[in-house]
PASE-63041 format. One record per residue: x, y, z of N, C-alpha, C, O in turn. Coordinates in steps of 0.2 Angstrom, whole numbers, plus 5000, padded with zeros to 4 digits. Example, Ala and Ser with C-alpha at 12.3 -4.5 7.8 and 13.67 -1.06 7.14 Angstrom:
BEGIN
506649725039506249785039506649845039507149835042;506449895035506849955036506450005039506750065040;
REM end
This chain:
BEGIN
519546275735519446325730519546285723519946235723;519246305719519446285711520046265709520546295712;520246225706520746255702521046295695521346325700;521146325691521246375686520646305682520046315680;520746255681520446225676519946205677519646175673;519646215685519046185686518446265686517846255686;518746315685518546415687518346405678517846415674;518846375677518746405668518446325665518246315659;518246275668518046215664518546195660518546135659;519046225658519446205653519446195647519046145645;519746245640519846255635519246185631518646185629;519746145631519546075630518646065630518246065626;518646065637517746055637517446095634517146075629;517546175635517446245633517046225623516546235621;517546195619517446185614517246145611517146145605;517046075617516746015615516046045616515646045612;515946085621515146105624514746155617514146155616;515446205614515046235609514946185603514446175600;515546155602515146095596514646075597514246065593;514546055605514045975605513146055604512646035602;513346105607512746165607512546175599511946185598;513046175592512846195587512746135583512446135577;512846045587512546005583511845975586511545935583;511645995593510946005596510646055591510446025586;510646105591510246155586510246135579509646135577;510546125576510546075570510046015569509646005565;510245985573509545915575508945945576508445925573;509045985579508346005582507946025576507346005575;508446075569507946085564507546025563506946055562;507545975563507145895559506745855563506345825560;507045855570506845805577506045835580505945885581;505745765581505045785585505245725587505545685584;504845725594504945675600504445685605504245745607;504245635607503645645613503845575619504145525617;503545585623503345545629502545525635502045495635;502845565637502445595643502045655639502345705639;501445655633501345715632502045735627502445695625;502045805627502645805624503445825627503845865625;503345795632503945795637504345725640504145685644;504745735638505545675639505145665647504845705651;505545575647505245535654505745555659505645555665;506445575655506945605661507545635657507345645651;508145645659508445695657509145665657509445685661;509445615653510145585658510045515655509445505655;510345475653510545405655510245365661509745335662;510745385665510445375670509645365674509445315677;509445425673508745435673508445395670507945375674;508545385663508045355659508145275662507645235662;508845245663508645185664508345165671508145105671;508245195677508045215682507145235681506845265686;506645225675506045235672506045325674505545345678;506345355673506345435673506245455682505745485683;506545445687506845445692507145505693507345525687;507345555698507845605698507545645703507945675706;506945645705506745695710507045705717507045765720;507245635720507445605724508045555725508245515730;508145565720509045515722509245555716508945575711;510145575716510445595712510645555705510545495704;510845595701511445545696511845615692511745625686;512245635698512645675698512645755695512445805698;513045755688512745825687512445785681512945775677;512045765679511345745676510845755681510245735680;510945785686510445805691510245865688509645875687;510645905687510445985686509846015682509546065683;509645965677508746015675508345965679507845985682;508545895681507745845686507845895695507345905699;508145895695508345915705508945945705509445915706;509046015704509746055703510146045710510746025711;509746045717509746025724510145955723510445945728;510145915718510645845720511045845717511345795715;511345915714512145895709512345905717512545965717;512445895721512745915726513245815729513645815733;513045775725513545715725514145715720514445665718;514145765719514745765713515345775719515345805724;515645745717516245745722516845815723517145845727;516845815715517345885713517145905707517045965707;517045875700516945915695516745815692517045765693;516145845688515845805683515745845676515645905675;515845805671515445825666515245765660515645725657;514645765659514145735654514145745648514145805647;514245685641514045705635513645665634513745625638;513045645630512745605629512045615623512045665619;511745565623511045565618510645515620510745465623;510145535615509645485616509345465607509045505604;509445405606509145385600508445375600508245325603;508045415597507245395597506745385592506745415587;506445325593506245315587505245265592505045225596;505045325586504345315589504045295584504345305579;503345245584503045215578502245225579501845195583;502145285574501345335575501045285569501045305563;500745245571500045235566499245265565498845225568;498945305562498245335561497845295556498045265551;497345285557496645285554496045325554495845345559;495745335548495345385548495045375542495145335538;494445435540494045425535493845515533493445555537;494145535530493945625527493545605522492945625523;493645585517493345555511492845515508492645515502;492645465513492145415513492545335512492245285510;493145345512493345305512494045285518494545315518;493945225522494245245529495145195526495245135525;495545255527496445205525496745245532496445295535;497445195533497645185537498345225534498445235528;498845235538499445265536500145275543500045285549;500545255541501145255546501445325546501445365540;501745355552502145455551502845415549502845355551;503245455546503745455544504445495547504945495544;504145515554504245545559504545515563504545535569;505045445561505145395566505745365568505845305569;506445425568506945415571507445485572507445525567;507645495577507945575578508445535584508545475586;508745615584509345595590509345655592509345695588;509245655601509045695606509845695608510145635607;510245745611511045785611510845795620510245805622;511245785623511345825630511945825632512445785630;512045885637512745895639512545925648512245975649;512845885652512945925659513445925662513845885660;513745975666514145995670514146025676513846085676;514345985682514446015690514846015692515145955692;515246085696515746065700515746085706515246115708;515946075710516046095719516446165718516946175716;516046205722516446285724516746255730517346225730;516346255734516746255740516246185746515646165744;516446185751515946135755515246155755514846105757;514946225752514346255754514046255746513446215746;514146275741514246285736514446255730515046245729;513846215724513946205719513746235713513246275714;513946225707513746275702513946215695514246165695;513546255687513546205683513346225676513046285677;513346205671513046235666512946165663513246105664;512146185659511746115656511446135648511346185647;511446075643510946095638510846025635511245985631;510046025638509645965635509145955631508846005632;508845925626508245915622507845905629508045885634;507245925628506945905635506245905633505845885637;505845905626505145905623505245915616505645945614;504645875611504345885606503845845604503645805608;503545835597503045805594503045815590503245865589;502845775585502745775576502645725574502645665577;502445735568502045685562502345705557502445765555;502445645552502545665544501945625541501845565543;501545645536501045605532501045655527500445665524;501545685523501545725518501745665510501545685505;501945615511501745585504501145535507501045475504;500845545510499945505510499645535504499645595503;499345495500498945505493498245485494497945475488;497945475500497245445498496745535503496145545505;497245575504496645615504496545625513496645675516;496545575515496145555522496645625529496445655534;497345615525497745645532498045705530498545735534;497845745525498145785524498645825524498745885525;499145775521499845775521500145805527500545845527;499745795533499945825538500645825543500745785548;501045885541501845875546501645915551501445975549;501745905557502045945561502645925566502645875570;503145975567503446005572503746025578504246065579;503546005582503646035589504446025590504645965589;504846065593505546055596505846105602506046165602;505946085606506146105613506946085617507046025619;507346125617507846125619508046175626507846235626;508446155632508446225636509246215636509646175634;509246295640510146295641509946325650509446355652;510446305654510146315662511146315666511646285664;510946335670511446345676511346345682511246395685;511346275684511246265689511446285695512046285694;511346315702511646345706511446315713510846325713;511646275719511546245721512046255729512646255729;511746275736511746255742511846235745511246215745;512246195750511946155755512346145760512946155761;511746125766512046125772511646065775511246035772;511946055782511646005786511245965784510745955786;511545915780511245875774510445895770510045865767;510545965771509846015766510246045762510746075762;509746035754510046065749509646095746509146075745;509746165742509246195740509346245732509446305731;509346205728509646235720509246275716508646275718;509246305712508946345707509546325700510146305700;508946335695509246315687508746365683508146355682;509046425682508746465678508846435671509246395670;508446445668508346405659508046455654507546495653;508646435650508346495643508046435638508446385637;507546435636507346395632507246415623507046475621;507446365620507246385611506746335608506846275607;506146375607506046305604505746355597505746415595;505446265593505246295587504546235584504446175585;504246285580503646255578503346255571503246305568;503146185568503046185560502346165560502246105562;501846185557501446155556501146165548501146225546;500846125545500746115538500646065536500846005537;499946085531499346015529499246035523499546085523;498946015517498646005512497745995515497745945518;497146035515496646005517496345955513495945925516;496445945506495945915502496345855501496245805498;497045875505497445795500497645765496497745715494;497845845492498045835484498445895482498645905476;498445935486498846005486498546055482498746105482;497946025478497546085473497346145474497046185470;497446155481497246215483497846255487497746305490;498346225487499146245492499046235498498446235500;499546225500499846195507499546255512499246295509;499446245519498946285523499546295529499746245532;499946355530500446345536500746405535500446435530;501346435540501746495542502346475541502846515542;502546425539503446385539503446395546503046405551;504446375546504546365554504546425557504946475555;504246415562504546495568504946475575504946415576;505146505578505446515583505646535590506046585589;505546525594505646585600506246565606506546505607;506246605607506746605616506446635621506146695620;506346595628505946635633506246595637506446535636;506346625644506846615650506146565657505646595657;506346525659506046495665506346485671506846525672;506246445674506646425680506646365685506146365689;506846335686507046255688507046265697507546305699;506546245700506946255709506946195712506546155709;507146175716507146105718507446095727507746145729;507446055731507546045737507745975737507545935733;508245965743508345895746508545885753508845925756;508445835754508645815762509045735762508745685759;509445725763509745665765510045635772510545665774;509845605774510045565782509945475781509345455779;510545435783510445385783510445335777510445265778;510545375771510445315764509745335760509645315754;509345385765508645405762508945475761509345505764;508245505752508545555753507645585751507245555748;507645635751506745675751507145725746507745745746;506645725742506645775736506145815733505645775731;506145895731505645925730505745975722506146015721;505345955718505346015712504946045710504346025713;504946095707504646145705504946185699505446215700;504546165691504746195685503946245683503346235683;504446305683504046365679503646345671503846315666;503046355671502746365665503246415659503346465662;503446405652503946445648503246465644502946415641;503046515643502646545637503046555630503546595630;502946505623503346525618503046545613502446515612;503146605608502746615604503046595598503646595597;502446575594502646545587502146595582501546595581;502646625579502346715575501846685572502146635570;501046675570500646645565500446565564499946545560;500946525568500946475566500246415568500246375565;499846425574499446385575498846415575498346395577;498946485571498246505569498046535561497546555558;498746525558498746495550498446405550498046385546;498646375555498546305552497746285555497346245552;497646335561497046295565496246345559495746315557;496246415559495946465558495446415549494846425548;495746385546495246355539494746305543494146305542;494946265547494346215550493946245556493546215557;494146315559493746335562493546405562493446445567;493446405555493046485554493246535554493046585555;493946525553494446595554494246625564494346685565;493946585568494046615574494746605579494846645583;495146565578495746545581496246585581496446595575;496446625586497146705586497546685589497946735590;497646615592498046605597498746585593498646545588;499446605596499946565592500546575598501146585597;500246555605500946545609500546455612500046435612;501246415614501246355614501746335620502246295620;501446365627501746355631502046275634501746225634;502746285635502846225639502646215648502946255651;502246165650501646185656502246175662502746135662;501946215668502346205674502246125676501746095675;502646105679502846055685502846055692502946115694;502746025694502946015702502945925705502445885706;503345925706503345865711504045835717504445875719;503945765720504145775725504245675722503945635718;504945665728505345595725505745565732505945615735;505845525734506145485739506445415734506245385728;507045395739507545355738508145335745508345365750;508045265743508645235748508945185746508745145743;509645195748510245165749510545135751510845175755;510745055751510945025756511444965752511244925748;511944975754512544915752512444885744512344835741;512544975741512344945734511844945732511844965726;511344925733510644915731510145005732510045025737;510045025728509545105728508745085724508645085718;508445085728507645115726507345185726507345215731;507045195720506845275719506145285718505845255713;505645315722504945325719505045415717505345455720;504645425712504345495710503645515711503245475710;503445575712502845595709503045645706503545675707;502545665700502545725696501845755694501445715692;501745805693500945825690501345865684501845895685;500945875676501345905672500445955670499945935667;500546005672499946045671499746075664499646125661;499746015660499346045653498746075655498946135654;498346075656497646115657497946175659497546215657;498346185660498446285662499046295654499246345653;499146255652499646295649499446335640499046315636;499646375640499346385633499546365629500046335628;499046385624498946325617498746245618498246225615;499046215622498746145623498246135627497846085626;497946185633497246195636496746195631496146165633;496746235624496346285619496146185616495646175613;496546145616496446075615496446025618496645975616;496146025625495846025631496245975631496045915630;496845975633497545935634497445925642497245965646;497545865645497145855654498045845658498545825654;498045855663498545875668498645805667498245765664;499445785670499545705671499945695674500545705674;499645655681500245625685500445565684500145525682;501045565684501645535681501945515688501945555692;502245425691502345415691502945355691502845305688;503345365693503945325690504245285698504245305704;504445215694504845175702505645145698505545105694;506145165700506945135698507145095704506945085709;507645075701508045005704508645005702508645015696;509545015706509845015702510444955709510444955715;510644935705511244885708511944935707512044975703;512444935711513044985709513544945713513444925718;514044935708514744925713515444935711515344935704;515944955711516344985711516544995705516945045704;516444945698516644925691515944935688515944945682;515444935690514944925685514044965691514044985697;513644945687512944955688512544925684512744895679;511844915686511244905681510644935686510644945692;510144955680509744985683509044935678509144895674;508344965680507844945679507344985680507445005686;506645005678506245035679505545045678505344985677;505045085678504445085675503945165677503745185682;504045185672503445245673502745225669502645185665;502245265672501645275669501245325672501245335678;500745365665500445415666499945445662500145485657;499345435663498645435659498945465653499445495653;498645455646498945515640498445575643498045575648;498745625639498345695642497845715637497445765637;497845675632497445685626496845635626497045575625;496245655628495645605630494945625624494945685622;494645595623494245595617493545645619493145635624;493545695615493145755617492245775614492245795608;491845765617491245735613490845825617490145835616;490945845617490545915620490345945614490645935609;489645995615489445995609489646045606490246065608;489346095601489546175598490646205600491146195597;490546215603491046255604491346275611491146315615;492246235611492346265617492646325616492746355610;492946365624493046435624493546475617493446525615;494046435616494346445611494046435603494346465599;493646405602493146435598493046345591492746335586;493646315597493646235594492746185595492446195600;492646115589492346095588492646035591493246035589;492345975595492645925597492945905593493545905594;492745865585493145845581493645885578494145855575;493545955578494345985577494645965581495145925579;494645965589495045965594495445865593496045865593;495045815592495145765592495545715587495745665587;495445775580495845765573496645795574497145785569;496645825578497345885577497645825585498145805585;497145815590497645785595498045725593498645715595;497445675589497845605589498045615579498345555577;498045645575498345685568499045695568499445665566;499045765571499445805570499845815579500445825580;499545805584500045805590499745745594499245745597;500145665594499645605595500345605599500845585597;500245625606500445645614500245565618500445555623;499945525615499745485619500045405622499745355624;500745415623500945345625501045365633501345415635;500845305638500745305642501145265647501445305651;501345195646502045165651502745155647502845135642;503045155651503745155649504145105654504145105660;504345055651504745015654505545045652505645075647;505845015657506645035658507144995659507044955664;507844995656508244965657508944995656509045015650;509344995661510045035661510644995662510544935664;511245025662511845025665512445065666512445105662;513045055669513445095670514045045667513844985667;514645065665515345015666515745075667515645125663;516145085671516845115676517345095670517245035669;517645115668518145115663518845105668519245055667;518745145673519245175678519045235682518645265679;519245255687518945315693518845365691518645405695;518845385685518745455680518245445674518045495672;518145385671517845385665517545335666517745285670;516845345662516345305663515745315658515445365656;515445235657515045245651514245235652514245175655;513845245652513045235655512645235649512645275644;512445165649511745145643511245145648511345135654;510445165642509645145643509345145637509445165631;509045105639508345085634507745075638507745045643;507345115634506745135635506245095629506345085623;505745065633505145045628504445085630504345105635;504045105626503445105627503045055623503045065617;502545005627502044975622501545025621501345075623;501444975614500845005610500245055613499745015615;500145115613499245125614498845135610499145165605;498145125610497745145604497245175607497045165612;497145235602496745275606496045285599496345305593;495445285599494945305594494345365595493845345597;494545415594493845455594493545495590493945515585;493045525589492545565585493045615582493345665585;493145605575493645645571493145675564492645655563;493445735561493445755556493145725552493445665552;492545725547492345675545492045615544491545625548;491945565542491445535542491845475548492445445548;491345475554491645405557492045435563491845475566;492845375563493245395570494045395566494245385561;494345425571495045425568495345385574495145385579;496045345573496045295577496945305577497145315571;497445305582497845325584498145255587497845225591;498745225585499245175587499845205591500245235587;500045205598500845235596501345195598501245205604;501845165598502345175604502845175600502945175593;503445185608503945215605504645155608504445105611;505345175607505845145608506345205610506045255609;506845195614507345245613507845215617507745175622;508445235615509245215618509645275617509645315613;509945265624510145345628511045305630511245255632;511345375627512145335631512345405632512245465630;512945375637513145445641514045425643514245385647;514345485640515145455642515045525649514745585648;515245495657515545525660516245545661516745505660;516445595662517145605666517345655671517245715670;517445625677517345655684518045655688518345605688;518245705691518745715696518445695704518845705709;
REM end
């Protein structure tokens, strides 16, 4: 059974978790961040130095939104604070004007907040509470002066809050992580590029809408099989993507929900004398979700292989994901169902939501301070992609991306 401080978490944690909740929501006002599309390669330190890894091997209660089924390695009570420094570098080219310039987003450093916690009920029984940055996307090109980018900012921010609840028997385990999600969305351009006509936009909006995280494991031997499944969240943003989208397309665009797309996938992992290899799969269903299908956003499997060394004072990890961008260059003619022209569609993808960096190399580690406390770095690369297709305008619009980011994580564990 618990103890009083393990039933209550304890005053202490209690108060670190609403601080660390009210300086996530604060961040979030200004942060846009992407990866995979507009979704984080993993959820955790850990994760990230392992190339986004979790479907099938543990890393404790940083397991709770990748595989809630694997906070089941926490020995008695874990909790995580942690972040991730992100800093991406969006370069565009383009021609609106007859004349073709180039421009850097100013969009290019944020800090992503997470906080997990797992404890052991009893031999059968785990339970936990979580709140991670887990998606966004944005661009700043609002002091551009040549016209071309139409001072175009946008927005995306996605945060959940989840409590993981978790089973297990006969080395099968079987978890659920209901998730309340908040996200928020901005978008806003100038079309002529000079503001002579005022800004085109709804300001920021907001939603909350509940999902749900399921997940399975097996372990026998050092090997362990792992299964997820994450709910599609429908958000709606009052006005916002049909104030911005509705000038370049005839006033036909009514849509303004911007769902974050269902998951599913499935991950194996083995362990032996210290040494862990992890592979994943994942499918992340843009094509069904809305708002991003209406921008023929394409499904992406995602991929990921980790390596992690461990011994009783320390770790190192290593990694690699990759996975098509979802945003591919759309030459169709008139109008698809949503009532978009391919050069809208291909100006707003790689413009205003430029989703497209594709591999991720990985690097992590752990240092054991002592049996209770412990510190976990990653660094995350993506090289450069460039991406160019039939844009707004005379010519092509042309899209450079990658990004960097470093994730650290203070554990303390019973």
């Amino acid at each position: 059974m618990f103890t009083y401080l393990k039933i209550h978490i304890g005053e202490q944690v209690k108060k670190t978790i609403k601080l660390t909740v009210v300086a996530a929501l604060a961040l979030g006002a200004t942060s846009a961040f992407a990866t995979n599309g507009a979704t984080m390669i993993g959820y955790g330190a850990k994760s990230m130095g392992m190339g986004g890894t979790g479907i099938g091997i543990s890393h404790g209660a940083e397991s709770s939104l990748t595989n809630p089924a694997l906070i089941t390695s926490v020995n008695d009570f874990e909790v995580s604070f942690g972040g991730t420094l992100f800093m991406p570098d969006i370069e565009t080219s383009m021609d609106l004007t007859g004349t073709r310039t180039s421009d850097t987003s100013d969009s290019n450093i944020f800090m992503i907040p997470t906080v997990s916690l797992a404890s052991k009920i009893n031999d059968n029984f785990y339970a936990g509470i979580g709140m991670w940055g887990t998606g966004g996307l944005g661009v700043d090109y609002r002091n551009n002066t040549s016209g071309n980018f139409m001072n175009m900012v946008t927005a995306l921010q996605l945060m959940q809050f989840g409590v993981p609840l978790t089973y297990t028997a006969n080395n099968f385990s079987i978890g659920i992580t209901p998730i309340l999600q908040y996200g928020s969305l901005d978008i806003n351009y100038d079309q002529d590029g000079n503001k002579s006509n005022g800004v085109t936009g709804s300001g920021v909006k907001s939603d909350l809408e509940f999902g749900y995280n399921i997940g399975a494991a097996y372990e026998t031997n050092g090997i362990t099989i792992g299964a997820v499944y994450k709910s599609e969240i429908e958000m709606k943003y009052d006005g916002v993507m049909s104030t911005a989208i509705n000038p370049m397309s005839a006033g036909t665009y009514t849509n303004n929900t911007l769902s974050s797309p269902a998951e599913y996938g499935v991950g194996v992992s083995y362990t032996n004398s210290g040494h862990s290899i992890a592979v994943d799969y994942k499918n992340i269903a843009w094509s069904d979700a809305e708002g991003f299908k209406d921008f023929q956003w394409e499904d992406q499997d995602v991929i990921s292989i980790g390596y992690e060394y461990s011994t009783d004072g320390w770790a190192a990890r290593c990694g690699y994901q990759y996975a098509e961008s979802a945003v591919q260059n759309q030459t169709y003619s008139g109008v698809n169902s949503s009532g978009l022209t391919a050069p809208i569609v291909n100006t707003f993808n790689l413009l205003a939501f430029p989703g497209t960096a594709e591999t991720h190399i990985t690097l992590g580690g752990t240092y054991n301070f002592n049996d209770k406390l412990s510190l976990d770095l990653a660094y995350v690369m993506a090289p450069k992609t460039e991406k160019t297709y039939t844009g707004m305008g005379i010519g092509t619009i042309t899209t450079e991306h990658s990004e960097k980011s470093l994730s650290f994580q203070i554990n303390y564990a019973l």
